[in-house]
C-alpha positions in Angstrom: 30.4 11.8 -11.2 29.9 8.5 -12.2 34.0 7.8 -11.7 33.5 8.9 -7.9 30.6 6.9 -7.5 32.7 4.1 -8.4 35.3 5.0 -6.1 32.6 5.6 -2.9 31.3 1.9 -4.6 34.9 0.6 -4.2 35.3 1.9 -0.6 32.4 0.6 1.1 33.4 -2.4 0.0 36.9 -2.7 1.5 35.2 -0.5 4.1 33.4 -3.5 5.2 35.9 -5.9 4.8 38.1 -4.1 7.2 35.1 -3.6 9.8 34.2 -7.0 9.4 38.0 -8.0 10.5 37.5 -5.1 13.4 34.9 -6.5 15.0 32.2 -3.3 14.3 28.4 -3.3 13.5 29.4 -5.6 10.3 32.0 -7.9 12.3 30.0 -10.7 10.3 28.8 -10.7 6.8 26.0 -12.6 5.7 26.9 -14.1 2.8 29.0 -17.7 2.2 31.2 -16.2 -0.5 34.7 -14.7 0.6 35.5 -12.8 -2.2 33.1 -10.7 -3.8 32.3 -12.2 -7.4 32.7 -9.9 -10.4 31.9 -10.1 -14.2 29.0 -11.9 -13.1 26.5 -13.7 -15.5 23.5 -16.0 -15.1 23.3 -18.4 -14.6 26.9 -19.0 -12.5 28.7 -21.9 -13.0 29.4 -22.6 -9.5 26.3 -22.1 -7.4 26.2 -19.0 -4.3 24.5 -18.0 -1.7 23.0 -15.0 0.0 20.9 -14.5 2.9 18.2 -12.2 2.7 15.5 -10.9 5.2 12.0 -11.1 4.1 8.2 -11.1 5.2 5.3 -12.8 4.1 1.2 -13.6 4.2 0.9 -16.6 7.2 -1.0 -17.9 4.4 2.4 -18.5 2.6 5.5 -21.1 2.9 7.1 -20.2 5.7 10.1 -21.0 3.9 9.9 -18.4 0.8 12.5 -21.0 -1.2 8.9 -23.4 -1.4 7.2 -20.1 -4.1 7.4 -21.4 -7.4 8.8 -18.3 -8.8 12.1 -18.6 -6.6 12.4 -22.1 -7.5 12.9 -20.6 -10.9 14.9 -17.4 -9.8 17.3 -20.1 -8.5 17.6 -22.0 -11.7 18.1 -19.3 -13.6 20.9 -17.8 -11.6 22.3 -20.3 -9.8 22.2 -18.1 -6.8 20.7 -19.9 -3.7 18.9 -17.2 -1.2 18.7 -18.1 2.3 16.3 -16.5 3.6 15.2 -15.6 7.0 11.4 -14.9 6.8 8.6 -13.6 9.6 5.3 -13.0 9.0 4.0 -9.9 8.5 3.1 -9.0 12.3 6.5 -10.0 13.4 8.7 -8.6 10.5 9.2 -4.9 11.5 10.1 -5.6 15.4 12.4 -8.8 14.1 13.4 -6.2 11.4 15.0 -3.5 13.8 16.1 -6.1 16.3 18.4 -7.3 13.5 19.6 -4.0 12.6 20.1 -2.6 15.9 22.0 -6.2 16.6 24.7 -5.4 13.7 23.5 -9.5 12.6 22.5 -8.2 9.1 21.5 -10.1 6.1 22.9 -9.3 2.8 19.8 -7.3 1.9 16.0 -7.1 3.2 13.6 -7.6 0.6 9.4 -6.1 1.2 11.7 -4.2 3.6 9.0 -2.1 4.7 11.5 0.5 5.0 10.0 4.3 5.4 11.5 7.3 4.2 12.4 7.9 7.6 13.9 4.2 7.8 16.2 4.8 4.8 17.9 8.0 5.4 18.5 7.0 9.4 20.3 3.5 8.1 22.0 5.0 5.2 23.4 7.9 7.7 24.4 5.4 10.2 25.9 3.0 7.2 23.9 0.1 7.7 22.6 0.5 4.1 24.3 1.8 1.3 23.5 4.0 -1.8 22.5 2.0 -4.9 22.6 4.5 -7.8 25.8 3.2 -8.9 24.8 -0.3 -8.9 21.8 0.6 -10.7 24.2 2.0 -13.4 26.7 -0.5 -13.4 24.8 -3.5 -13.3 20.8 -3.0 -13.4 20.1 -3.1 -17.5 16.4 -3.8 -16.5 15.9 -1.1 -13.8 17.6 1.7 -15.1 15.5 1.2 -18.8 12.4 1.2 -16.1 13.6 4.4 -15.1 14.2 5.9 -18.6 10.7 4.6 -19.7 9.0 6.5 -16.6 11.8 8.9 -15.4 9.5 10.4 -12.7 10.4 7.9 -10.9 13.8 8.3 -10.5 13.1 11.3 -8.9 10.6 10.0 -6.8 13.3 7.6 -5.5 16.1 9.7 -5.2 16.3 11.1 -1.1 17.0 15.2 -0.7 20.7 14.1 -0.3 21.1 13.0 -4.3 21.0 9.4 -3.3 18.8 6.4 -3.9 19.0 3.9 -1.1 16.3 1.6 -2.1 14.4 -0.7 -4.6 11.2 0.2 -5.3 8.0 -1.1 -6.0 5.9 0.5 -9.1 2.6 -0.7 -10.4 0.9 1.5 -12.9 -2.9 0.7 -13.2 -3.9 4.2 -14.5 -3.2 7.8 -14.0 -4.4 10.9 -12.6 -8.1 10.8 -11.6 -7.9 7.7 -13.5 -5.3 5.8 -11.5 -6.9 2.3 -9.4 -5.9 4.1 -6.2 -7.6 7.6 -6.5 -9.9 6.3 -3.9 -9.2 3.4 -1.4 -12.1 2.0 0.6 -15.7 2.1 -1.7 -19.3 1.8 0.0 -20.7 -1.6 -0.8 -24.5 -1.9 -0.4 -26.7 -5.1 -0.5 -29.0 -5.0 -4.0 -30.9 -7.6 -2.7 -31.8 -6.5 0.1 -33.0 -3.6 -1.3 -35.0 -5.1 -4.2 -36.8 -7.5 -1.2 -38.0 -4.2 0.3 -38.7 -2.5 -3.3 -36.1 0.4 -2.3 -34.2 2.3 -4.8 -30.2 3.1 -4.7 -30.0 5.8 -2.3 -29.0 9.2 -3.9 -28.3 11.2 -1.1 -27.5 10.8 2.9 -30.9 11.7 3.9 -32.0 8.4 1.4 -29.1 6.1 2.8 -30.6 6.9 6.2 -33.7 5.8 5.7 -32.5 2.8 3.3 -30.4 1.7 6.7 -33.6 2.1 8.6 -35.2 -0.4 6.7 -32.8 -3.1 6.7 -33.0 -2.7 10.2 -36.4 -3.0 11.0 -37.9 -4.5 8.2 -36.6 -8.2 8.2 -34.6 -7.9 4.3 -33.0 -11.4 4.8 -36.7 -12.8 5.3 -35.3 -15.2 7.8 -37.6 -13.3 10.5 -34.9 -12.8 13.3 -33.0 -8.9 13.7 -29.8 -10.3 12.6 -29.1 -7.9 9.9 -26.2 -5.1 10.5 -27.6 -1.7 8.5 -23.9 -0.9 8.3 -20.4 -1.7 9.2 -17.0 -0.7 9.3 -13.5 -0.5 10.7 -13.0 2.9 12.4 -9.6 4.0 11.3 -8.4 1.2 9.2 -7.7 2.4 5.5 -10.3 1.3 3.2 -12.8 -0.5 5.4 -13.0 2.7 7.2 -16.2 5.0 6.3 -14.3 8.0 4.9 -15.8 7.5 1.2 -18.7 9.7 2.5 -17.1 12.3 4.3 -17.3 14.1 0.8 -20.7 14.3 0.8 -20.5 17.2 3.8 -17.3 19.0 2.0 -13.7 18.5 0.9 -14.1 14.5 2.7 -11.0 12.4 3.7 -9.0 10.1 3.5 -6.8 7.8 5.0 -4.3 10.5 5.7 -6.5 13.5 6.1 -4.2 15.0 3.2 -5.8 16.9 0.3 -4.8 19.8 -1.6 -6.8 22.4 -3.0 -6.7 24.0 -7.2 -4.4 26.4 -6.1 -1.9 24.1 -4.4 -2.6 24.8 -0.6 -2.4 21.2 1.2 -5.0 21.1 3.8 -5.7 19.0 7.3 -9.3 17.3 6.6 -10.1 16.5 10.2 -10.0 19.8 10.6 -12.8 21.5 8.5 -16.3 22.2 9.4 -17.3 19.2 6.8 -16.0 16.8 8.4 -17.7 18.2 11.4 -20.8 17.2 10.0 -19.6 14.3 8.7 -19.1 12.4 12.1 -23.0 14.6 13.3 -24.5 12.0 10.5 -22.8 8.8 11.9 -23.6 9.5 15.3 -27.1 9.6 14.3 -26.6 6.7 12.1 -25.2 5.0 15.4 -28.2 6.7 18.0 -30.5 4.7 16.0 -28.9 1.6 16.4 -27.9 1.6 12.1 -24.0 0.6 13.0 -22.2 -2.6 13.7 -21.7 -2.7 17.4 -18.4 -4.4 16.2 -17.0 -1.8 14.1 -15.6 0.5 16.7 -13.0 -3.0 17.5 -13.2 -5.6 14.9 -10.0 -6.6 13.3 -10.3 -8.3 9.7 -11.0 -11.5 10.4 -14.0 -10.9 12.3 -15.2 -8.3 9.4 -14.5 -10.5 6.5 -16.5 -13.3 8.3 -19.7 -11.7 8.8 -19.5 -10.5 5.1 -19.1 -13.5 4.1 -22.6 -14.9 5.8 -23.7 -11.6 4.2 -24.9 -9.8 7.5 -24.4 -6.2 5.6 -26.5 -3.9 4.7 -23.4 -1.6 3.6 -19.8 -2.5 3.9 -16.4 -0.7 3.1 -13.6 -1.5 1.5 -11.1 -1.9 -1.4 -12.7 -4.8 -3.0 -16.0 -6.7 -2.3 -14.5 -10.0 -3.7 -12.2 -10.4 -0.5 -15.4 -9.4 2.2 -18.3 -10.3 0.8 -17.8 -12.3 -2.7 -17.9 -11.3 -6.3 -21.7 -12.1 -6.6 -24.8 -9.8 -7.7 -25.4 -9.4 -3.8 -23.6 -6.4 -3.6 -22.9 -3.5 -5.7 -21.4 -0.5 -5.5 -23.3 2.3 -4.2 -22.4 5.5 -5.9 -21.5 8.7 -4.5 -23.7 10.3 -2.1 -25.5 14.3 -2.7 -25.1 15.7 0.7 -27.0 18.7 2.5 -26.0 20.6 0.0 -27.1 18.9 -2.9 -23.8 18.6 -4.2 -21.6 15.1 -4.9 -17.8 14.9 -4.2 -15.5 12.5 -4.0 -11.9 13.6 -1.9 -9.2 11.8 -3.7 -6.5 9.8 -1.6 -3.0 10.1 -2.1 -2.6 6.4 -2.9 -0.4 6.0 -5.2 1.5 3.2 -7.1 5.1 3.3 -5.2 6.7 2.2 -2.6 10.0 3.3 -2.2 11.8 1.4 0.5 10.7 -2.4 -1.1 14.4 -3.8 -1.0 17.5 -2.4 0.7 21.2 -3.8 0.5 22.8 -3.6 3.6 27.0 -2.4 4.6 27.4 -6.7 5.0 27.2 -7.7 1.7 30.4 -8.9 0.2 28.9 -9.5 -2.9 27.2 -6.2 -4.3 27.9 -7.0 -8.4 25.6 -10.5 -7.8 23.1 -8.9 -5.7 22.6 -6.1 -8.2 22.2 -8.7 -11.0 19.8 -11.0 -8.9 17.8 -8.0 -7.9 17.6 -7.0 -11.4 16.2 -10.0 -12.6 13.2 -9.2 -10.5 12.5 -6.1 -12.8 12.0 -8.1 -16.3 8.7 -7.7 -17.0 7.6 -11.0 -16.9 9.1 -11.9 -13.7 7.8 -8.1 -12.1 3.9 -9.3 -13.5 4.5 -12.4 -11.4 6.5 -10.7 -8.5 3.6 -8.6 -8.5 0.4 -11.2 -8.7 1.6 -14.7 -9.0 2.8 -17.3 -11.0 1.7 -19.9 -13.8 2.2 -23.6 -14.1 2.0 -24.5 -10.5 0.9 -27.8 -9.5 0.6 -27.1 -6.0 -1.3 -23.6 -5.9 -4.2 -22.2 -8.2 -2.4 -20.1 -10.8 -3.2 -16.8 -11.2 -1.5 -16.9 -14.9 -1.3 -18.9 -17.7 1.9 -18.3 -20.5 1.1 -18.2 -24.0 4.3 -18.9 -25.0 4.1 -17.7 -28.4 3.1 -14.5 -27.5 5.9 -14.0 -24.4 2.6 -13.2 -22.4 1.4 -14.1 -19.2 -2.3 -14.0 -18.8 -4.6 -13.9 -16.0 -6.7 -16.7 -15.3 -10.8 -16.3 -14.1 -10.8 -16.2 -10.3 -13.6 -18.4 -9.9 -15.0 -17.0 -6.9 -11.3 -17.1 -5.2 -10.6 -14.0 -2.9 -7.9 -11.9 -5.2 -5.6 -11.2 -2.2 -5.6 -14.7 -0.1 -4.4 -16.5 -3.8 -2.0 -13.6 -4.4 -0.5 -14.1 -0.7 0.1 -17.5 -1.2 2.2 -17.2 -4.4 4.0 -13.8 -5.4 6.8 -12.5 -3.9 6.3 -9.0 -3.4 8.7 -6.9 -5.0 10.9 -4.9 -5.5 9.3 -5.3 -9.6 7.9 -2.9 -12.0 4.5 -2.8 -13.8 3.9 0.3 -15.9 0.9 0.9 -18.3 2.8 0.0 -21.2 3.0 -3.8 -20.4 -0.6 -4.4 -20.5 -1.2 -6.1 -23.7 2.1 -6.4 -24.2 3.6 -8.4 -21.2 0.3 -9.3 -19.4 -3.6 -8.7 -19.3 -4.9 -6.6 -16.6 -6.1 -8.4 -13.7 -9.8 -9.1 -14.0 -10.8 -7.5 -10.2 -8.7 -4.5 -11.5 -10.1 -3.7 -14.7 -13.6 -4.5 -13.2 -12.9 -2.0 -10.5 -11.3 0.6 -12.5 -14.5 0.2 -14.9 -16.9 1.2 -11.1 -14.3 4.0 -10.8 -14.9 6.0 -14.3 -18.3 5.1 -14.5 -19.3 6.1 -10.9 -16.4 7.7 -8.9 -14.2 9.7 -10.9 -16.7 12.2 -12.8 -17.5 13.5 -9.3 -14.0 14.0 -8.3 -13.9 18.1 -7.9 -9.9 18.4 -6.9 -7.4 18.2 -9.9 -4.2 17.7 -7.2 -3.3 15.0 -4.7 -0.4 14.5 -2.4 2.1 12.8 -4.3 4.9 10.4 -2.9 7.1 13.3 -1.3 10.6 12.3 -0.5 11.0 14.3 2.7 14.5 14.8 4.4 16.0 13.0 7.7 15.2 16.3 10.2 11.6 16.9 7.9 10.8 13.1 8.5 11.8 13.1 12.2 9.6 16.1 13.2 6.5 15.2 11.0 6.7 11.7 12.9 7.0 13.1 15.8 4.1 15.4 15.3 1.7 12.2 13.7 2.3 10.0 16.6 0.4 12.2 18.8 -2.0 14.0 16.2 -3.2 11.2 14.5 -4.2 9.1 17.7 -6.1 12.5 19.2 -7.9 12.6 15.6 -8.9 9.0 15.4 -9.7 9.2 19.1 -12.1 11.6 19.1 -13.5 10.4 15.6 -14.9 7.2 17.2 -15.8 8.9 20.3 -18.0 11.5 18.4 -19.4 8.8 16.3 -20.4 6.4 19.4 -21.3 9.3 22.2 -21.7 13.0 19.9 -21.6 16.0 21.5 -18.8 17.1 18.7 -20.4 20.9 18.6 -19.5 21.7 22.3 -16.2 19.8 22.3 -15.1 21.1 18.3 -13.2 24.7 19.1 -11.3 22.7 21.8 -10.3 20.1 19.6 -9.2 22.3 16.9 -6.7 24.7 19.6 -5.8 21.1 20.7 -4.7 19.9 17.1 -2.6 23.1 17.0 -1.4 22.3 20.1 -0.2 19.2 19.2 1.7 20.7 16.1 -1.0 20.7 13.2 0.6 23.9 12.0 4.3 22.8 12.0 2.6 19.4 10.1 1.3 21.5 7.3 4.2 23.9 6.9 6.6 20.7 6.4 4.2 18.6 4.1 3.5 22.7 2.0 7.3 22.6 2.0 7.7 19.1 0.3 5.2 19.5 -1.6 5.8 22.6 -3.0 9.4 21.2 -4.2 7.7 18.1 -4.8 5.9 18.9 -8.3 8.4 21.7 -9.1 11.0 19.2 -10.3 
């Protein structure tokens, strides 16, 4: 096997030689090498280049060669990258342009690529399989892999290939894990302790909670500015979901759980989250939600957290929206008409397969490999992953001990986690699993904070053992289940605002549901049973 991959290895390369002298899809390679380099070891004594595509924060270099940590990639390797780099709103569309265009870069890193994305470009050739360069060339990836073989599998599409770099951060497992639940209801303690109000324990309590901070002037500035509650209607974890549970199974971002026995079931379609959306629109008929939060974007929503206008807020983290202050706390789980507290899992997990693809261009596979594999020591994934230490320029998120090969997190001091993280790391594709904490690095203060709120508040009230992993679904599986979200999803998050903002959700719910099947609910669930099924059978 592994002879043959060498052989397929050994083809595409003089395959794209000779298409490159043809004039087809990879008439011009990317890199400034004309021979590709072999036996290669870092750092070179003769300096390369390759060009890569990338995205980044707006709040970042545009030019990613400014970061700190690929100043040092480059001195280490003596490999120059030049990069061609769009910010995040641009990157997908500039993306395809360049693939449909045949003008491809020697490899796309935060590639963005879905599972969808990677078998169409591997089919077509514009990317090519990477298990034997992992193999041949990849020391630190493939012992990744060993450590945590679940992964490979993970990565590895139906057809026995891997076409992709991934992404892997490990901050917990199971119930346990930092992503069992995305956005988290933040409510304003002192707010509450100006009224005398206790911690609401159940919706019928949050209710009249919101009612006061409407009407009873919490802020003491004597004006109605205050907003009971906000959100941002289908948008991840500043949408309301978190208490969704309280009327049933809940939901989540994609209205995915599975049940004890296996059976993975459409959320937006139960008679709980029927009665979910019946408590917001009365939350909304009494003037309790942000007029905003039906069309905010995040901007808008961070700023009004920051002048703290909330009564109660959603969302990952309240350091990025509102501050990490005593303001705000986290309000715990919700008893719902039936007296009963859930919490519905998401299906976050810590992976992202398509992170970094190499393309049929590249001339110089052996070099990429190695540079690509430097990314996955584990001090350079920690930094990949968070940021960087010794930076003159930048706040650091890190300091080294040098004596103990360890990089360790610095206080934030009151610094939004994600705005210092967007203007230093580089993305991925890196590694971070459990093991290195303590070892290679400390855990992030905002993440062992948060996964502190979680085992303390969240995760005893978690009633489903299963969640949806990563599935790996094939070319014709991916195509039809896109096909059928495009228009399912949109219906769903349609009418979930429009129930919300004008009710009525009894008379209209049997003809929603025969509309969901109509739009292919059933096909949906048969294909995501199907994957799943195989899914944790390996």
């Amino acid at each position: 096997m592994k002879r043959f991959f060498k052989l397929i290895s050994f083809f595409l390369v003089i395959g794209v030689l000779l298409v490159g002298c043809s004039g087809g899809k990879s008439s011009k390679s990317a890199s400034t090498e004309d021979l590709e380099l072999t036996d290669v070891s870092f750092p070179l004594k003769e300096k390369a280049t390759l060009r890569f595509m990338t995205q980044s924060s707006p709040l970042a270099p545009t030019d990613p060669n400014e970061k700190l940590i690929f100043k040092r990639l480059e001195e280490e390797t003596g490999v120059h990258i030049e990069w061609k780099n769009y910010t995040k709103d641009q990157f997908v569309e500039k993306r395809n342009l360049a693939l449909a265009s045949g003008e491809l870069p020697d490899a796309i890193m935060d590639a963005a690529f879905s599972d969808y994305d990677l078998l169409k470009y591997a089919k077509d050739g514009t990317i090519i399989p990477v298990e034997d360069l992992i193999d041949k060339y990849m020391p630190n990836l493939k012992k990744v892999l060993e450590q945590a073989p679940e992964y490979k599998s993970m990565i590895t599409a139906p057809d026995g290939h891997i076409y992709s770099f991934p992404w892997i951060e490990e901050l917990g497992s199971g119930k346990s894990r930092i992503q069992v639940v995305d956005g988290l209801p933040w409510i304003n303690v002192e707010w509450l302790n100006n009224l005398g109000l206790e911690m609401p324990k159940t919706t019928d309590e949050l209710k009249e909670v919101l009612l006061a901070f409407k009407t009873q002037d919490p802020n003491g500035n004597g004006e109605a500015d205050e907003i009971p509650v906000s959100f941002m209607i289908n948008h991840g974890g500043e949408d309301p979901a978190f208490l969704f549970a309280a009327f049933g199974l809940g939901d989540n971002y994609d209205h995915t759980v599975v049940s004890d026995n296996g059976e993975v079931i459409f959320t937006a379609a139960q008679e709980g989250y029927k009665e979910a959306l019946k408590y917001f629109n009365e939350l909304h008929e009494q003037g309790l939600i942000d007029v905003e939060a039906f069309e905010q974007d995040w901007n808008k929503y961070v700023a009004k957290g920051k002048e703290e206008k909330y009564g109660l807020y959603f969302t990952w983290d309240k350091g990025n929206i509102s501050g990490m202050n005593d303001k705000y706390d986290l309000m715990p789980p919700l008893a719902g008409p039936s007296g009963e507290v859930n919490v519905a899992q998401t299906n976050g997990f810590g992976l992202d397969r398509g992170r970094m693809v190499i393309t049929s261009a590249n001339k110089n596979l052996e070099l990429t490999a190695k540079w690509i594999d430097k990314l996955y020591e584990p001090l350079q994934s920690v930094q990949n992953n968070w940021g960087t230490y010794g930076d003159s320029e930048q706040a650091n998120i890190f300091e080294l001990d040098e004596a103990a090969g360890m990089l360790k997190h610095l206080p934030l001091e009151g610094t939004a986690p994600v705005e210092l993280r967007e203007k230093t790391n580089v993305a991925g594709p890196l590694a971070v699993l459990d093991e290195y904490y303590g070892k290679y690095t400390t855990k992030p203060d905002d993440a062992a904070w948060r996964l502190d709120l979680l085992e303390k508040h969240v995760v005893p009230h978690i009633k489903s053992k299963n969640f949806y992993p990563p599935v790996f679904f094939s070319l014709e599986e991916s195509d039809e289940k896109a096909k059928i979200e495009t228009d399912l999803f949109d219906y769903v998050n349609r009418k979930r605002a429009e129930w919300i903002t004008n009710g009525n959700i009894d008379a209209e719910w049997d003809e929603y549901v025969k509309e969901l099947e109509r739009l292919g609910l059933s096909k949906w669930l048969q294909i995501k049973q199907d994957g799943y099924d195989r899914t944790v059978k390996q």
